[in-house]
C-alpha positions in Angstrom: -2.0 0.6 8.8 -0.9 1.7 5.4 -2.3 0.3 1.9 -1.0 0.8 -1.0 -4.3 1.1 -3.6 -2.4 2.7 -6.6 -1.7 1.6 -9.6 0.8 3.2 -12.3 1.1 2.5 -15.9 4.0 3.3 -18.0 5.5 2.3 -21.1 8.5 -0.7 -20.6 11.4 1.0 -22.3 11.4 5.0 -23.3 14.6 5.6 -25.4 15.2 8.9 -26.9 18.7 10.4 -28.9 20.2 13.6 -27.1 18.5 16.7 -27.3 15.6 15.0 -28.9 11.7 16.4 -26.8 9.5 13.6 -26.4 6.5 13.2 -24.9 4.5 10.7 -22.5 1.3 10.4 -24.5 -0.8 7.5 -26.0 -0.5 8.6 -29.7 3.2 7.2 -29.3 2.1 4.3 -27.2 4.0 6.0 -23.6 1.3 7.2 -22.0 2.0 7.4 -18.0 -1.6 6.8 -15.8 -2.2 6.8 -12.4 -4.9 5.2 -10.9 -5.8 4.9 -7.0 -9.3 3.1 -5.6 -9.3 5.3 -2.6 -8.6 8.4 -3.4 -12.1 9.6 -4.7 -11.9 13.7 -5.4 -8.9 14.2 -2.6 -5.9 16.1 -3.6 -2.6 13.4 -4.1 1.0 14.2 -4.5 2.9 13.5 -8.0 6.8 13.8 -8.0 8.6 13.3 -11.6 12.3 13.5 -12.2 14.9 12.5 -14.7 18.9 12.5 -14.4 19.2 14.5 -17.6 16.6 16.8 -19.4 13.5 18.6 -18.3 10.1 17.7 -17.9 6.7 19.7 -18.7 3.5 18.9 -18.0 0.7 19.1 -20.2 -1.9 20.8 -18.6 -1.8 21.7 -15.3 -5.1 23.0 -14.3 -6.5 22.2 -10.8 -2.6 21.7 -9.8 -1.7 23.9 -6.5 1.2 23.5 -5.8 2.9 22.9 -8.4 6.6 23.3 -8.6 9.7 22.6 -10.8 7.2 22.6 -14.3 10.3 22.6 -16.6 12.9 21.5 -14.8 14.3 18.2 -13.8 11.7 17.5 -11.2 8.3 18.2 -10.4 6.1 18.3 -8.1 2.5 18.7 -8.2 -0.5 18.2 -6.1 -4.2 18.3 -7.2 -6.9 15.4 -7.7 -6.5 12.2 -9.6 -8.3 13.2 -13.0 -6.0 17.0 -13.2 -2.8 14.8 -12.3 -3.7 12.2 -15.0 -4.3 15.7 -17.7 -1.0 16.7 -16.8 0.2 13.4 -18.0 -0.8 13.4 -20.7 
């Protein structure tokens, strides 16, 4: 049986202007958290992607594999706390 325990915050609305960089963090109130009762210190899966621009993560310690780290997707895989640095 599958249960779905996560959780994901994320800002409402995100609007940028062209070839403006912005960034997913709680000093401009867009932070993106995951959280996930069951996973305790296991490794998850994270995929990001976006139709148009790139995407870096911030930190990406304790992250293996990680793949696509400025680009248009990415995927990474590592415990809850290094997924939730990368974040932000």
């Amino acid at each position: 049986m599958f249960k779905a325990s996560y959780s994901i915050t994320r800002p409402a609305t995100f609007i940028t202007n062209e070839d403006v960089s912005r960034s997913f963090v709680a000093a401009n109130s867009a932070l993106i958290t995951i959280a996930d009762a069951d996973s305790g210190t296991g490794a998850l899966t994270l995929t990001l992607s976006v139709t148009n621009g790139t995407l870096h993560l911030a930190a990406t310690g304790g992250l293996s594999p990680l793949n696509g780290n400025g680009s248009n997707s990415i995927t990474a895989t590592g415990p809850l706390t290094n997924l939730n640095a990368a974040l932000d």
